[in-house]
Structures are given as C-alpha cells and as structure tokens.
C-alpha positions in Angstrom: 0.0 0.0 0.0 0.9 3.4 -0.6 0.2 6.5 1.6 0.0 10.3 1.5 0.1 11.4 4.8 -1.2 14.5 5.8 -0.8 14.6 9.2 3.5 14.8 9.4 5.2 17.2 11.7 9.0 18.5 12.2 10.8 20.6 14.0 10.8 20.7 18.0 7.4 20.2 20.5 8.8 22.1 23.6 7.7 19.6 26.0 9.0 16.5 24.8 11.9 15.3 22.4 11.2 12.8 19.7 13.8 10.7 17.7 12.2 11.7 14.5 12.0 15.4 15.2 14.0 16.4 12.0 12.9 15.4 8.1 16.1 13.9 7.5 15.2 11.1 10.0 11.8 11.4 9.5 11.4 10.7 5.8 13.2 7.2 5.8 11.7 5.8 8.5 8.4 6.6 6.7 9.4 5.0 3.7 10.0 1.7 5.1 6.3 2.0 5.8 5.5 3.0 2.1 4.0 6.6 3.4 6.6 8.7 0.2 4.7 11.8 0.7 2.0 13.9 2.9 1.8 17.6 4.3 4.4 18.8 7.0 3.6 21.8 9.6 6.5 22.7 12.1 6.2 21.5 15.2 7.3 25.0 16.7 5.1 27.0 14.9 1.9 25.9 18.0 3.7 28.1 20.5 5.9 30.4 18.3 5.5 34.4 18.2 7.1 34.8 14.6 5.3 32.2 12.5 7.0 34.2 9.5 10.3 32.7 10.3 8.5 29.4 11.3 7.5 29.3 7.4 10.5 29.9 6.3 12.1 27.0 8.4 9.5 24.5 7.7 10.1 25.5 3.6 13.8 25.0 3.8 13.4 21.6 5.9 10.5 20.2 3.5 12.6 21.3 -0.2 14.8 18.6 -0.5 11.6 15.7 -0.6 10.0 15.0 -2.8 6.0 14.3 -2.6 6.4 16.1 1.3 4.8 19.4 0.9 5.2 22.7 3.2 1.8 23.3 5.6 2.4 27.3 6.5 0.7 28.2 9.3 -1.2 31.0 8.9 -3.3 33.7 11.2 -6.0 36.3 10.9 -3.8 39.1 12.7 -0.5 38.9 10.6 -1.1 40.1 7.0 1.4 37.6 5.1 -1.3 35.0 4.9 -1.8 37.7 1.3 1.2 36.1 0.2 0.8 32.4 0.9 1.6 30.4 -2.2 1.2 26.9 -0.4 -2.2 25.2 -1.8 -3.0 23.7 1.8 -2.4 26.2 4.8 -2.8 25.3 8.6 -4.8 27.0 11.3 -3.6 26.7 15.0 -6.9 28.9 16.5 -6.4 27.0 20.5 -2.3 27.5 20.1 -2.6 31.0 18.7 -5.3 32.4 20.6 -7.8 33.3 18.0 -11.6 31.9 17.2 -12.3 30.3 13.8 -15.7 32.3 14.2 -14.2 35.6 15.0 -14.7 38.0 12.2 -11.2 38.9 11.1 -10.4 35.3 10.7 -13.6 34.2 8.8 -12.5 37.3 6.8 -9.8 35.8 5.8 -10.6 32.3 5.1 -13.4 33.8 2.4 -10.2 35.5 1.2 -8.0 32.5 0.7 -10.7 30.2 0.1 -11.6 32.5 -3.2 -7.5 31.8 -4.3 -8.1 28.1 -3.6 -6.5 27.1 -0.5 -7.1 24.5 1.2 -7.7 24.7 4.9 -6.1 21.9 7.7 -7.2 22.8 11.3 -5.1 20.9 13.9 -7.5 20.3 17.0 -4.4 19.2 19.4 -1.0 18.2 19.2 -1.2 15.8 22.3 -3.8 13.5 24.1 -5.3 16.5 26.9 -4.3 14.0 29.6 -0.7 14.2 28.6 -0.2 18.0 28.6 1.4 20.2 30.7 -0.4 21.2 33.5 0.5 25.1 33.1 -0.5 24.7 29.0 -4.1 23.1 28.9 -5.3 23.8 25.3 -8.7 23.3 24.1 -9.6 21.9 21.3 -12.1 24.4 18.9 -14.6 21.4 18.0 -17.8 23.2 18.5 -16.5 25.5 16.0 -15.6 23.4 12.8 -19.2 23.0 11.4 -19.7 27.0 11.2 -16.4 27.6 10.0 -16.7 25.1 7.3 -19.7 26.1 6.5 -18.7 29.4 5.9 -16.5 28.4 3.1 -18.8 25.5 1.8 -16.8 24.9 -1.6 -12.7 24.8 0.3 -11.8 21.7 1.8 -11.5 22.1 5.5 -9.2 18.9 6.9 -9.3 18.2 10.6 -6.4 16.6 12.4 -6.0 14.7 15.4 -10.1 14.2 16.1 -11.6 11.4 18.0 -14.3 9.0 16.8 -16.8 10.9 18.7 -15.8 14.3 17.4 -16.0 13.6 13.7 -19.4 12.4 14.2 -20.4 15.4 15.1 -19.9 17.4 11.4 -22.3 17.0 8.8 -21.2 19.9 6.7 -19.7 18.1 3.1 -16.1 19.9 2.7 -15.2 18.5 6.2 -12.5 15.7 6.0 -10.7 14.4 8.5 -7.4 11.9 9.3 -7.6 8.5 11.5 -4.3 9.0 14.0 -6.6 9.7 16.9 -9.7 7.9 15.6 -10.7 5.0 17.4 -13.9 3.7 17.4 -14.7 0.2 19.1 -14.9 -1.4 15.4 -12.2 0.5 13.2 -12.8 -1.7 9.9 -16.9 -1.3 10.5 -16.9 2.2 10.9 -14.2 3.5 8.6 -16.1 1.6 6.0 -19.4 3.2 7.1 -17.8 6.6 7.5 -18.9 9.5 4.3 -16.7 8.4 1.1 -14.1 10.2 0.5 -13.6 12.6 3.0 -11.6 9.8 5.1 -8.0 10.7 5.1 -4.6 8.8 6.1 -2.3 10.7 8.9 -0.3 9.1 11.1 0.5 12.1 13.5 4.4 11.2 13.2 6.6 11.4 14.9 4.2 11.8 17.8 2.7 8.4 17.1 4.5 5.3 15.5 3.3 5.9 11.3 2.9 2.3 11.6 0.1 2.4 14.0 -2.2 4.3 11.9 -1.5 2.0 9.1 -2.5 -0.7 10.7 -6.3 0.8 11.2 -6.2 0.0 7.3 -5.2 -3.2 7.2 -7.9 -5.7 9.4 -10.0 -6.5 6.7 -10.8 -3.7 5.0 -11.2 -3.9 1.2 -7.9 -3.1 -0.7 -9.6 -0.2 -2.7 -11.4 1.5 0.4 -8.1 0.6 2.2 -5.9 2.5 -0.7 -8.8 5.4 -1.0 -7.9 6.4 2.6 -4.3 6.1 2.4 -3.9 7.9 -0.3 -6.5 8.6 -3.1 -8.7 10.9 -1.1 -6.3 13.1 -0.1 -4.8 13.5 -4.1 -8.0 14.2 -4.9 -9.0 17.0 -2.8 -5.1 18.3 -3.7 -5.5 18.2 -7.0 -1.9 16.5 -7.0 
C-alpha cells in the first residue's frame, strides 16, 4: 500500500523530544512504511510568536523531498497570509489564541478560500491527559461545522479528532485523518464513514506511522483501504 500522509510534523514540541524530530530522520523511517509523501507543519510554529520565520524554516526543511509538501501556518492578525503560495495552509486557532468564528479570521478564510486554499485545522498536538499542566489547550470542536460552512466549496481537513468528534460534522467539505480515531470497530466504521472525505495521517513522529496503518489493514477492502491512504487526499489536492 501506498500512503500520503497529511498529518507529518518536524521541527521541535517544547515539551517532549522525539527521535524523528528532523525530516532527514523522518522521511526514511516513513518509507519503510510506504508513506513517500504527505503535508508537514512545524512542530514550533503551536507556541511560536514569529510564525514568518517558522515558514520559512518548515520551507527550507521540506525542499529537499520530494511528494512532502510545506503546511504554512497561517493567522488572521499577521497580513502575510496575502502572500501564501502553499495550496494547503494550517490554522492553529487553540495554540494562537484566535476563534475560527471571529470575524477577522472568517475574513480571511473567504479570502483564501476564493485563491483556492485549502484549509487543515489541527485540533491538538497531544492527548489533553498528557499535557502540561500550566498549558491546557482546548480543542475548537464546536467551532468546525460553522467555519466550514462558511466556506462551503474549500476543503476544510481536521487533524488529530476522536471517533466521537468527527461524528459530530455533517457539513460536506469537512475531512478528516484517522491517527486519533478510534472507534470500538475501526474496519466497520471507517467503511461506514462518508466516502471520501476519510484521510490517512499518522501524526508522526508523535505516534508510530505504523500504528495508523495498521487501522487500514484488518480486513478492510484493498480499494477503500488505498482510497484512505492515499487517493482521497490526491483528490481534494489536486496532485
């Protein structure tokens, strides 16, 4: 099987190391796996104050792979998001302190949505029972049905939501990735889940990539199996 994952991180998470922090580590391990692409966001960027130079970083780290694209972080209150040329952009609301539903930022996404980005929204970095104690973030659910509906025909990607979560958003440009979705029957539900809007991300190197290929693999159909990993994603990327 092979995988486009768009749920890939690098850089340093400020309150715990990880072996695969860097792409040059990253990038083999993931190809062992047969995941030879997906979209990167930095790992700093969450709880950075010059996103900017975060950008630039991630741009520099991502250039030398091939099939692993840049995820630029964007916000409402700094006015490069004008010069974005990334396809897919990322939205840290919780980390950055800013409402999807806020004016300025729905603003915005009418703005970007109209040049064709695409929009990923990463609800957490971490499980909440494993974060610091002085850094509790909230994840902006109740907020992803209005903001998606607000831009009805741009893809709006959701990382890192649980079973229960994703159940919750009806609105058709929602999509959303399977490294923290765990339902009591993985096969059963993933196969019952809307078509197409299903997406492979493994959430490395937080998780093992492996882990979240293996939700694909208990027998599910090798077409709905290879739609998830990789096909959906494509599509809605026009890559």
């Amino acid at each position: 099987m092979v995988a486009f994952d768009v749920n890939l991180s690098t850089g340093r998470w400020p309150f715990r190391p990880y072996r695969l922090q860097t792409m040059g580590l990253l990038v083999p391990h993931l190809a062992q796996y047969g995941i030879i692409g997906g979209l990167v966001r930095s790992s700093q960027a969450a709880f950075s104050s010059d996103l900017l130079h975060e950008n630039y970083e991630l741009a520099e780290a991502c250039q030398p792979y091939d099939g692993f694209r840049a995820l630029p972080v964007v916000h409402p209150d700094y006015g490069f998001w004008r010069d974005i040329q990334a396809q897919a952009v990322l939205l840290l609301p919780s980390f950055q302190n800013y409402s999807l539903l806020d004016g300025k930022t729905l603003d915005m996404a009418r703005a970007m949505a109209k040049k064709g980005h695409v929009f990923v929204i990463s609800l957490r970095e971490e499980d909440e029972r494993a974060q610091h104690p002085l850094c509790q973030v909230k994840a902006p659910t109740a907020d992803i049905q209005a903001f998606a509906e607000a831009v009805p025909e741009t893809p709006v990607i959701v990382l890192n939501a649980y079973f229960g979560e994703c159940c919750n958003w009806s609105a058709g440009n929602v999509y959303f990735d399977i490294a923290f979705y765990e339902p009591f029957n993985i096969t059963e539900s993933l196969l019952a889940a809307p078509k197409g809007r299903v997406l492979f991300g493994s959430h490395a190197p937080f998780f093992v990539a492996s882990a979240a290929l293996s939700k694909l693999q208990d027998g599910m159909p090798e077409a709905d199996a290879q739609a998830i990993a990789r096909d959906n994603a494509l599509a809605i990327l026009r890559a």
